[in-house]
C-alpha positions in Angstrom: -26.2 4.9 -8.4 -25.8 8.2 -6.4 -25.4 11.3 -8.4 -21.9 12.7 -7.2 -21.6 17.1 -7.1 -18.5 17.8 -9.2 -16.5 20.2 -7.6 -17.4 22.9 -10.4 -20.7 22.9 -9.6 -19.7 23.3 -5.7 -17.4 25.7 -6.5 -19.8 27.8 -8.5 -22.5 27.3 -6.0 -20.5 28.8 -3.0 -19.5 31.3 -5.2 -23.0 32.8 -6.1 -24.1 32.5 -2.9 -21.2 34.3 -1.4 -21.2 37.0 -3.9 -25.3 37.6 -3.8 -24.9 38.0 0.1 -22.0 40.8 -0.4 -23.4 42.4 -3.3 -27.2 42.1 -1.8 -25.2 43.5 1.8 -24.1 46.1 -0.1 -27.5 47.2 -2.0 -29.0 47.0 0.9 -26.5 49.9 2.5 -27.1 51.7 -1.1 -30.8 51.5 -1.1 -30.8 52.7 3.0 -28.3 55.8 2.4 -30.0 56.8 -1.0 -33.7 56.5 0.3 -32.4 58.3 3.8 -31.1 61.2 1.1 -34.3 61.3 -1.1 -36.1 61.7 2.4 -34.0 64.6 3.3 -34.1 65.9 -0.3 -37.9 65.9 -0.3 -38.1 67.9 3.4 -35.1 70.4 2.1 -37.2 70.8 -1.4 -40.7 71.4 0.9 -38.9 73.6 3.6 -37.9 75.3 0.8 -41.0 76.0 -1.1 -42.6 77.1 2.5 -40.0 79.6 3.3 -40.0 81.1 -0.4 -44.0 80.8 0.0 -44.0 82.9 3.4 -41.1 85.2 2.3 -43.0 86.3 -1.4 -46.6 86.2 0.7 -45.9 89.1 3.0 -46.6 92.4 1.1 -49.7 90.8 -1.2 -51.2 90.0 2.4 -50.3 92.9 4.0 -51.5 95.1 0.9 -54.5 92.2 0.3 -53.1 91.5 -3.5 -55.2 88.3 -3.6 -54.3 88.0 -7.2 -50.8 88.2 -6.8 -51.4 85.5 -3.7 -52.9 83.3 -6.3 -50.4 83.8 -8.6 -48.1 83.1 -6.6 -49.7 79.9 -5.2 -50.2 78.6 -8.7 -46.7 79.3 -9.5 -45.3 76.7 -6.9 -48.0 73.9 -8.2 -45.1 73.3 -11.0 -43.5 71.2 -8.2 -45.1 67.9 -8.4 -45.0 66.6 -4.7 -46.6 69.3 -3.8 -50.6 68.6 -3.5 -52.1 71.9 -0.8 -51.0 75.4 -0.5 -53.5 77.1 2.3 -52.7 80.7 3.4 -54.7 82.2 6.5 -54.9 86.3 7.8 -53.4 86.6 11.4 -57.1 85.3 12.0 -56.0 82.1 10.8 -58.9 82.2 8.3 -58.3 81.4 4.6 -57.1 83.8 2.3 -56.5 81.2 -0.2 -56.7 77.4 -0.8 -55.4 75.4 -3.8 -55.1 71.6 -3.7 -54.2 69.2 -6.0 -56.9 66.3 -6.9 -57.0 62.3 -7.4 -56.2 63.3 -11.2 -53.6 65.4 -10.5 -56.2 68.7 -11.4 -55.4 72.0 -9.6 -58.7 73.2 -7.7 -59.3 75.9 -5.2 -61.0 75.1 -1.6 -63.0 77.4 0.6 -62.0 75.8 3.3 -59.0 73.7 4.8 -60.8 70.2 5.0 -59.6 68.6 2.2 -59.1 64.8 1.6 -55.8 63.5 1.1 -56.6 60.0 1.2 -55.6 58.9 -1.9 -51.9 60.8 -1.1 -49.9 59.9 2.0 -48.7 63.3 3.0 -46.6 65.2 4.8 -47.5 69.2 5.9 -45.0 71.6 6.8 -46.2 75.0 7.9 -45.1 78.8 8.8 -45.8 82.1 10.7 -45.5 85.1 8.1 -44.0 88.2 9.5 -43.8 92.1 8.5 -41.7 93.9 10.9 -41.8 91.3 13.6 -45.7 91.2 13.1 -47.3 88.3 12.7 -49.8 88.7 9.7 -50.7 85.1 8.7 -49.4 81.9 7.9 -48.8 79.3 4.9 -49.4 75.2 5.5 -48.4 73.3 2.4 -48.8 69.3 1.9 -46.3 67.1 0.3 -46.6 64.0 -1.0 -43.9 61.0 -0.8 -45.3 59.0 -3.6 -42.7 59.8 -5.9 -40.1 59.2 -3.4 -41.7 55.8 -3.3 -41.8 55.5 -7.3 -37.9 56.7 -6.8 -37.2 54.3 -4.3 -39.1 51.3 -6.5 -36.9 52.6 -9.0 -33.8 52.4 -7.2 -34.6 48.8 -6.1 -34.8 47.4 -9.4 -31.7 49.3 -10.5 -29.9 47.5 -7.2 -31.0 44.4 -8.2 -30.2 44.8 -11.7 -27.0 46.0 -10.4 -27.0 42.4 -9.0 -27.6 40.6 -10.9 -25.3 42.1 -13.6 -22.0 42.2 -11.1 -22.7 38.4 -10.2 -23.1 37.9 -13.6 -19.2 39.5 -14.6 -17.8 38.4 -11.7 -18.9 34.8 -11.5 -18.1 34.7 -14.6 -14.6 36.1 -13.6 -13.6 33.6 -11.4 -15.1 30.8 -13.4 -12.6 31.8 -16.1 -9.8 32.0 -13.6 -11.0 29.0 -11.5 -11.5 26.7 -14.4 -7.9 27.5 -16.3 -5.7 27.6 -12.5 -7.9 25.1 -10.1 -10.6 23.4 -11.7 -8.3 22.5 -14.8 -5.6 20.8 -12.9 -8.2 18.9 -10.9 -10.0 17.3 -13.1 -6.4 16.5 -14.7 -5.5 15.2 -11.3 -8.6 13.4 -11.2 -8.8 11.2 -14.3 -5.5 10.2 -13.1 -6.7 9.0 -10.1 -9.2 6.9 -12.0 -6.7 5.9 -14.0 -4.7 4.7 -11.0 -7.4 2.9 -9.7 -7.6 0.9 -13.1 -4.3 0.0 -12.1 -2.9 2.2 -15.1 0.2 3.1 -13.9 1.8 4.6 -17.3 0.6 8.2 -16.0 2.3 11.4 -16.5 0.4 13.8 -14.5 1.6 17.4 -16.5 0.5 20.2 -14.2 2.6 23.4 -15.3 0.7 26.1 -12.7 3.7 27.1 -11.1 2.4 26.6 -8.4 1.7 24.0 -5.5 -0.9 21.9 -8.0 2.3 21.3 -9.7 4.3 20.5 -7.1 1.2 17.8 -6.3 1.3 16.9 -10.1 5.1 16.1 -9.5 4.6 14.1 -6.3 1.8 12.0 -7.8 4.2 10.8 -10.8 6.9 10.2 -8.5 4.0 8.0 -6.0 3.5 6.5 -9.3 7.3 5.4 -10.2 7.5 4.5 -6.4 4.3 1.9 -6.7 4.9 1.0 -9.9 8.4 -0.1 -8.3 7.1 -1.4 -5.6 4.7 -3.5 -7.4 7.0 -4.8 -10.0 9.7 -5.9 -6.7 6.4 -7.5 -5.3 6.1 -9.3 -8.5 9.9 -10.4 -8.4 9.7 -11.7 -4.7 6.4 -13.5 -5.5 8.6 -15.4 -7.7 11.4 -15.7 -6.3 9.4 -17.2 -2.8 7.4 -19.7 -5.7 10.9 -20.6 -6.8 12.0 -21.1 -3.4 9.4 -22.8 -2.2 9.9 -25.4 -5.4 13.3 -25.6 -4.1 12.9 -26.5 -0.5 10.5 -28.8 -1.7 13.4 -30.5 -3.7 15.8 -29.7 -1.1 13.5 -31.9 1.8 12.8 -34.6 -0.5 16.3 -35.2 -1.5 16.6 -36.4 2.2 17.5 -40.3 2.7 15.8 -43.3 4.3 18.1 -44.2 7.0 19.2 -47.9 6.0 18.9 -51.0 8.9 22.6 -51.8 10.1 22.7 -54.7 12.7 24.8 -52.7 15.6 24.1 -49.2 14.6 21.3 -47.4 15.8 20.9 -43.9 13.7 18.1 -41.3 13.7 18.3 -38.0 11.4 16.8 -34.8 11.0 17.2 -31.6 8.9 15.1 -28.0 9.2 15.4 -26.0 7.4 14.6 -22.4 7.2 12.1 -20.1 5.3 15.0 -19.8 2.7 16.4 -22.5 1.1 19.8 -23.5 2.4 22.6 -25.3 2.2 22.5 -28.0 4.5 23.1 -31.5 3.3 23.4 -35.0 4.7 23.2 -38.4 3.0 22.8 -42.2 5.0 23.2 -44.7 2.2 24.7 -47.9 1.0 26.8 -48.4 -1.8 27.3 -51.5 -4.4 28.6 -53.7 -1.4 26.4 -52.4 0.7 28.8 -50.8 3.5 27.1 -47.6 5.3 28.2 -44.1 3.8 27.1 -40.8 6.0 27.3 -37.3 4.4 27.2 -33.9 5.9 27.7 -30.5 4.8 27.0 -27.2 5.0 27.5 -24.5 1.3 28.0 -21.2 2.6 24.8 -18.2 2.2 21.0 -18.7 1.6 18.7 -18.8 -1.9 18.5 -20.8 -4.9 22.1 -21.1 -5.7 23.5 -22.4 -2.1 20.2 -25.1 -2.8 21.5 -25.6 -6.2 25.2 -26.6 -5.2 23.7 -28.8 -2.4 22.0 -30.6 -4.8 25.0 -31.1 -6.7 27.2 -32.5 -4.2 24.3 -34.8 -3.3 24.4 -36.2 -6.9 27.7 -36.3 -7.5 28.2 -38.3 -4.0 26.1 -40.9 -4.9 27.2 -41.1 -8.4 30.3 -42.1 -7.0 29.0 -44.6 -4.7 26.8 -46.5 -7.6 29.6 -46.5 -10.5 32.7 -47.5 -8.2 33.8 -50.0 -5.7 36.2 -49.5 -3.1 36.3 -46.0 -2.9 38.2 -44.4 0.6 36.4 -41.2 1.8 39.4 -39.6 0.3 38.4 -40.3 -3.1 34.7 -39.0 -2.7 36.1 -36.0 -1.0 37.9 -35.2 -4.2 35.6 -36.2 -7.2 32.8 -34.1 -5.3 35.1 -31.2 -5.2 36.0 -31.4 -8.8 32.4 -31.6 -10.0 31.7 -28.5 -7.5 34.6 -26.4 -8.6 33.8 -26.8 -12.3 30.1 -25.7 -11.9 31.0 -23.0 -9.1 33.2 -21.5 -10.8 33.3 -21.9 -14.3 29.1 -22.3 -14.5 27.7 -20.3 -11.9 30.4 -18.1 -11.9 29.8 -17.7 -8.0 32.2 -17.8 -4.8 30.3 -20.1 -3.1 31.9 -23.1 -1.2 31.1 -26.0 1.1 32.3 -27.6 4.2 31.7 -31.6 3.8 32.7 -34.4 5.8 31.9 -38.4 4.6 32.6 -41.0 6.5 32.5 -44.8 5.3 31.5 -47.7 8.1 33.6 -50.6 7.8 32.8 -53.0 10.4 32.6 -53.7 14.1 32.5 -49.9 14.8 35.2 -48.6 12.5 34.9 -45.4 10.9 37.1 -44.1 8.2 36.3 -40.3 7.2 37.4 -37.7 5.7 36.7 -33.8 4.5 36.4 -30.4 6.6 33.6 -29.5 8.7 32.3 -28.9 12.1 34.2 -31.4 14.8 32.5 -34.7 15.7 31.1 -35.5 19.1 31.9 -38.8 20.2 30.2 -39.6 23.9 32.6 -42.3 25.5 30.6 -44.7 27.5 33.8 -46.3 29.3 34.6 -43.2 30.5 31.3 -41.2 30.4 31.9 -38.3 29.0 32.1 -36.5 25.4 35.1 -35.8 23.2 35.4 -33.9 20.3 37.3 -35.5 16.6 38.6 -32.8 14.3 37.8 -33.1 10.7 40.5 -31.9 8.3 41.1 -31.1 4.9 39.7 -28.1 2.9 36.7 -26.4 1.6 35.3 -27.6 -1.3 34.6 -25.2 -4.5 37.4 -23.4 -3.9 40.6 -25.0 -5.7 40.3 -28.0 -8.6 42.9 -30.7 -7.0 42.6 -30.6 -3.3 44.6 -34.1 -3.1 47.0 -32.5 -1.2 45.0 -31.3 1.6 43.2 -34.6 2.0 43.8 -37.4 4.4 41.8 -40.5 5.5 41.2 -40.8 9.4 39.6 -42.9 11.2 38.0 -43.2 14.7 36.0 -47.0 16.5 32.5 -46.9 18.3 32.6 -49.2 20.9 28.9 -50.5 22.2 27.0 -47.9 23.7 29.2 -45.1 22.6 27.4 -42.2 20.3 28.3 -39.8 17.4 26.8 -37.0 17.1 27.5 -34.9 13.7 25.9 -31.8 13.3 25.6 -28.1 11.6 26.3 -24.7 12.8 22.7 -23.6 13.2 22.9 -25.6 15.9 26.2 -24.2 17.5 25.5 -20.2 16.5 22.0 -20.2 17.6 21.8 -17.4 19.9 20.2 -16.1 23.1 18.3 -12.9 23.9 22.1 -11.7 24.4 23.1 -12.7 21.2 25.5 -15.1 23.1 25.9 -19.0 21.2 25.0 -22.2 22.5 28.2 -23.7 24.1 29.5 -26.9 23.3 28.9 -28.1 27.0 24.8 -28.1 26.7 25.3 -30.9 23.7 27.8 -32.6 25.7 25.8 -32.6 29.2 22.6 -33.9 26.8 24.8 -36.9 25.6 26.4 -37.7 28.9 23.3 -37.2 31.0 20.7 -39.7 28.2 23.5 -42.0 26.7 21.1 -44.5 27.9 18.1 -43.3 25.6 17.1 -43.7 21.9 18.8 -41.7 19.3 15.7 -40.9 18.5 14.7 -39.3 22.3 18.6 -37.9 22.4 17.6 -35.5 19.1 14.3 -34.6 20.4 16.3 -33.1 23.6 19.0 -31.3 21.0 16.5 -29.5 18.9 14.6 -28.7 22.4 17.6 -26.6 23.8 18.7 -25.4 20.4 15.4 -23.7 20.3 15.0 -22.9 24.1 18.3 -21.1 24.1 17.4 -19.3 20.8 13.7 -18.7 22.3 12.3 -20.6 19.3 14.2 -18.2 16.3 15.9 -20.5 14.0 18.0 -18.5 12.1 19.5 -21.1 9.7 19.2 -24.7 8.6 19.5 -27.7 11.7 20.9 -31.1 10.6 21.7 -33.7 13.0 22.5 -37.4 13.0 23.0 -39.6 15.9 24.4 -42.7 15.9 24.7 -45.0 18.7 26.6 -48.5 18.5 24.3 -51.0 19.7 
């Protein structure tokens, strides 16, 4: 595994380094101006000694005092850079000569030759004057060895000086780094790996007053946010499972379309992503006369599902247990079983248009209940007409006798009902415009002489090229065509 750098040891590393290149910067300007000062301190200190030399030499040369010359030369030896006094007559021949050897022993020199190998040196020298007469001079030798020692000396004080103030001030910001930044990042951090263990019960507590708690504030506010967010992922997971399960139930609820000798009949129902509430029903009942179904409960979800399901039981419940029921009655059991589970149950608003319609014979239709109006192609006359349904929705009230009427309407051979639901009728077009009656009627009149099979084929075709293939709700259809 790779070795990660923590951000302390990063931290600390650009810190050193940026704090040994200032303070080094800065010996290095120290040791320059210092050594530049010793150097001038040095030729001050040696002019110095040569014009005191020259000034106290004039009346023992003058007068030839070569004692007091020597006692005076001997008196300046105290000074330990200096390593040659020579004085010379106006002749520029020795008087005097006094050096200073390898072992730091004072000697005298007959002549000026004198090795100063073992010293770098540096020789200053001066005319000496009485009355503006020249009557010798004085050459003296310094030696910058001690500077150097001085100079060494200095450069381990600067580097101890260094060291020390990298020392105190790393140490500094450290302190202050590791209580104000490095602190609230590593507390920032173990949350993050504690985030990433999908441990969302953080509190991130970051009280620096500054913008590392204003980042420790957003982070437990991301955390509510996903935590949210996850738990509504959760809840729609489900809810899609659930959904799924009941469009599952929803589709295989859907009939086999019974034989009848002079009917032809051919059914479909789509529905949506969401469960819906589309419903239809072929069947037979005890005396085996055809029954047709079709509804539509208001919304989407589970609960319009449920309420189709419902009405789909309690329709054929009726149809097994009694004979000689009118669509009337079906109408009105069905409502009473939806009204009591509706409303007193579900305690929902929902309702449901439904229309049933009992075949009696030789093309006779009895019906009755509210819903979309019938399409009835005409093949006399060649041309569609639409039948009303009446009646009321059902959920709403508990006795809808009132409202409820049997009708009835004949098929004569080669004539077609078409019953459908609105997600056929409100599909819409790019200008959110609906699919006009006149497109189902000009299908009908134009293929009256095709299979009800063929004739839904071309329905569903322009439902979805007039919506450009965005089905917005459930399609039912059924077709039939006396033979």
């Amino acid at each position: 595994m790779k070795k990660k750098n923590t951000i302390f040891i990063k931290v600390v590393v650009l810190l050193v380094f940026s704090i040994i290149i200032v303070t080094t910067t800065l010996g290095i300007i120290f040791y320059l101006t210092e050594s530049s000062k010793m150097k001038r301190d040095l030729e001050m200190k040696a002019h110095f000694i040569r014009d005191r030399l020259a000034f106290n030499l004039q009346h023992p040369i003058w007068e030839y005092y070569y004692e007091v010359i020597n006692n005076l030369v001997r008196m300046e030896f105290s000074n330990p850079e200096l390593i040659g006094v020579f004085v010379y007559d106006n002749d520029s021949l020795l008087i005097k000569g006094t050096y200073r050897d390898r072992l730091s022993q004072i000697n005298e020199s007959t002549h000026d030759q004198i090795d100063f190998q073992q010293k770098v040196h540096i020789k200053f020298s001066k005319d000496i004057f009485r009355r503006d007469t020249k009557i010798g001079s004085v050459t003296i030798y310094v030696t910058d060895s001690i500077l150097k020692k001085n100079l060494n000396r200095l450069i381990s004080r600067i580097l101890f000086m260094i060291m020390i103030i990298t020392l105190i001030i790393v140490s500094v910001i450290y302190l202050v780094n590791q209580k104000f930044i490095l602190k609230p990042l590593k507390s920032l951090h173990h949350a993050l790996q504690s985030f990433q263990g999908e441990n969302f019960n953080i509190n991130l507590s970051l009280q620096t007053n500054d913008e590392f708690e204003e980042i420790g504030s957003s982070f437990n506010s991301m955390l509510k946010q996903i935590q949210i967010s996850r738990d509504n992922l959760k809840e729609q997971e489900r809810l899609k499972k659930e959904l799924e399960i009941a469009k599952q139930i929803q589709t295989s609820l859907l009939p086999n379309i019974p034989k009848i000798e002079d009917l032809e009949i051919s059914a479909i129902m789509l529905p949506t992503e969401e469960v819906g509430g589309d419903y239809y029903d072929i069947v037979l009942d005890k005396n085996n006369q055809l029954w047709i179904a079709i509804g539509d409960v208001c919304g989407h979800g589970v609960t319009p599902g449920l309420i189709m399901m419902m009405a789909e039981t309690s329709f054929n419940s009726n149809l097994k247990r009694k004979t000689s029921l009118s669509p009337k009655d079906v109408i009105s059991n069905v409502n009473d079983v939806l009204h009591d589970n509706i409303r007193e149950r579900l305690k929902e608003t929902h309702f449901m248009t439904m229309l049933f319609l009992k075949y009696e014979t030789k093309g006779r239709f009895l019906h009755s209940g509210m819903h979309i109006d019938m399409i009835i192609y005409r093949h006399d006359l060649k041309k569609c007409e639409l039948v009303k349904t009446t009646g009321i929705y059902l959920g709403i009230k508990s006795n809808i006798d009132y409202a409820l009427e049997n009708h009835s309407f004949t098929l004569n051979p080669g004539d077609i009902l078409f019953l459908y639901t609105d997600g056929v009728i409100e599909s819409r077009n790019s200008k959110q415009e609906m699919l006009p009656l006149e497109h189902l009627f000009s299908i009908l009149e134009d293929h009256y002489d095709k299979s009800t099979d063929e004739i839904k084929k071309l329905i569903l075709a322009k439902t979805f090229q007039w919506s450009g293939g965005i089905q917005d709700d459930d399609i039912t259809l059924i077709i039939i065509k006396r033979k």
